[in-house]
C-alpha positions in Angstrom: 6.0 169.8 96.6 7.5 172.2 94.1 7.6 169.4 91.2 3.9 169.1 91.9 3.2 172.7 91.5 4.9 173.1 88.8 3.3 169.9 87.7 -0.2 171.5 88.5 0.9 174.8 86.3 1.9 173.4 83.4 -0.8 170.8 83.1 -3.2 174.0 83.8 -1.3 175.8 80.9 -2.0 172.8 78.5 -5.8 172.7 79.5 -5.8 176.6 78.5 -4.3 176.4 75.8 -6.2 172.8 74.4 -9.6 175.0 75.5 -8.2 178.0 73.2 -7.2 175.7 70.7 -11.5 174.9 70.1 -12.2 178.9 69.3 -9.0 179.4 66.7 -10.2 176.2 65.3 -13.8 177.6 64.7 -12.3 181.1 63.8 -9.9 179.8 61.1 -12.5 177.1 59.4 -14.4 179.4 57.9 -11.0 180.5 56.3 -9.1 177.4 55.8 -10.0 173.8 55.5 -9.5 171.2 58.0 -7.1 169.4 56.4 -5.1 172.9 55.0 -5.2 173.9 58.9 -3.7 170.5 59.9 -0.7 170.7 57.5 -0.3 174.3 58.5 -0.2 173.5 62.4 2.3 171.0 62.1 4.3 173.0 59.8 4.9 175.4 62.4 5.2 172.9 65.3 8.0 171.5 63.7 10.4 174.2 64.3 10.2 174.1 67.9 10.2 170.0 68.2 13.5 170.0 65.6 15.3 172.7 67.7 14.1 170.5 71.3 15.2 167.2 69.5 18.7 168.8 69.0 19.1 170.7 72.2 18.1 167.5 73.9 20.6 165.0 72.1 17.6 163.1 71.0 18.3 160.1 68.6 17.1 160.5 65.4 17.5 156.9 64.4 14.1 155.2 63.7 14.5 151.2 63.6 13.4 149.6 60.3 10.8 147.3 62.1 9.1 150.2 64.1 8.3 152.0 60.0 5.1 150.4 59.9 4.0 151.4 63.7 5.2 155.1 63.1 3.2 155.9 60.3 0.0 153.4 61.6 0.4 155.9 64.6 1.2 159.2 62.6 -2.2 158.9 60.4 -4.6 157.4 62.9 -3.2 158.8 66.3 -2.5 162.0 64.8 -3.3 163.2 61.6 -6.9 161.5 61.1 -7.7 162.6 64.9 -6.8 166.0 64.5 -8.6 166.5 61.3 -11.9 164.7 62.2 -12.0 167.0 65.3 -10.9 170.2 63.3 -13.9 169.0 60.7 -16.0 168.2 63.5 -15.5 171.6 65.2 -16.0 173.7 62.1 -19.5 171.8 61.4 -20.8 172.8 64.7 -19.0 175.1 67.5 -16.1 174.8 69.6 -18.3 174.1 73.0 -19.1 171.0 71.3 -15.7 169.9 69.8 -14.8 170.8 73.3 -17.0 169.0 75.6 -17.0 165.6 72.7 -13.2 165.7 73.2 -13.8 165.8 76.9 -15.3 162.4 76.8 -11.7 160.8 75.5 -11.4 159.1 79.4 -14.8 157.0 78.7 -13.1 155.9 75.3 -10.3 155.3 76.6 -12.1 152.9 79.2 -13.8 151.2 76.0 -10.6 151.2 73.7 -8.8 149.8 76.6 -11.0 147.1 77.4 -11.7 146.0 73.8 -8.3 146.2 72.5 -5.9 145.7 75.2 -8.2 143.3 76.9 -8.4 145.4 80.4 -11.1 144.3 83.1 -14.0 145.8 82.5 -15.1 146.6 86.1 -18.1 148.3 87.6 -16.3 151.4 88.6 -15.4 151.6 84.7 -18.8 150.8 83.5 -20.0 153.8 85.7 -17.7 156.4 84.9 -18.1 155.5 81.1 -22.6 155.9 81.8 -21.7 159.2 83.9 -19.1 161.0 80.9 -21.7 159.6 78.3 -24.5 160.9 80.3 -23.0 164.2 81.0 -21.5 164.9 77.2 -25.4 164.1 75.9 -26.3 166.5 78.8 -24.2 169.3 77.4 -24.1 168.7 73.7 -27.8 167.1 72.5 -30.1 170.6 72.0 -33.3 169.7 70.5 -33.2 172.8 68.3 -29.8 171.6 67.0 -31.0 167.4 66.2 -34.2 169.5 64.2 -31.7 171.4 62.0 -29.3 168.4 61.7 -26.1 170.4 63.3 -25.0 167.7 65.0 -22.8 166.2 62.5 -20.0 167.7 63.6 -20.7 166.2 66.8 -20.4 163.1 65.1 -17.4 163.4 63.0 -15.4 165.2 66.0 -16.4 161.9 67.7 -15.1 159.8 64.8 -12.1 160.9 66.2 -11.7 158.9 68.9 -12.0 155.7 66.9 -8.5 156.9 65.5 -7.4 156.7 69.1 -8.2 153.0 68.5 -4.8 152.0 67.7 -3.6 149.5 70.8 0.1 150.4 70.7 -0.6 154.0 71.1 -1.7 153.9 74.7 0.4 156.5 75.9 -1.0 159.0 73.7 -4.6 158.5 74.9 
């Protein structure tokens, strides 16, 4: 019971703080680009992962053969993601980058089934329609498709194709 509150706190924490992360994003675009923000964000996460990595003991010894998969995963999975959605957000609002980014279950549903040949099962087909429905819900304004705003919504979605890469499942 207490692993599963603590569980329920921290995964509460990371929602919070991913919701947050939408507004600073929207704040600082007008400031700094994308691409600027990116570097500067992992710039100052590394300093807390390199301490973590030595207080755990963690290995530092990357295999020659998994090179090629690290940096396949480092600019799809994460740096391409991050600033498609950071682009994205800044070209409309953050309830949009927000509630696009929401829709990563459905993707992963298609991603999964396309790439890593999952069964496609009716369940999966309806909770794909009902997140699909319920983003378009949210997002599509017809005031915004008349003044064209909703190319951010389109580029933050880019971002999932990024996600694409089949031996990065457990980052999806």
């Amino acid at each position: 019971m207490r692993n599963l509150l603590i569980g329920s706190v921290l995964l509460s924490l990371a929602g919070s703080i991913w919701g947050a992360m939408f507004i600073a994003v929207r704040l600082t675009t007008g400031v700094i680009t994308p691409v600027a923000l990116v570097w500067m964000r992992y710039g100052v996460a590394l300093i807390p992962l390199v301490f973590l990595m030595y207080q755990q003991k963690i290995s530092w010894k990357i295999e020659r053969k998994d090179w090629k998969l690290l940096l396949l995963s480092a600019l799809t999975g994460n740096t391409l993601s991050i600033v498609t959605q950071e682009s994205g957000t800044m070209l409309t609002s953050a309830q949009m980058g927000s509630v696009i980014t929401a829709a990563t279950p459905a993707f992963m549903v298609v991603f999964g089934c396309l790439l890593l040949h999952e069964r496609f099962n009716l369940s999966r087909l309806l909770s794909v329609v009902l997140a699909t429905v319920g983003v378009l819900l949210i997002v599509v304004d017809p005031d915004n498709m008349r003044s064209g705003s909703l190319l951010g919504g389109n580029t933050t979605a880019a971002e999932k194709l990024a996600l694409a890469n089949p031996r990065q499942g457990a980052s999806l």
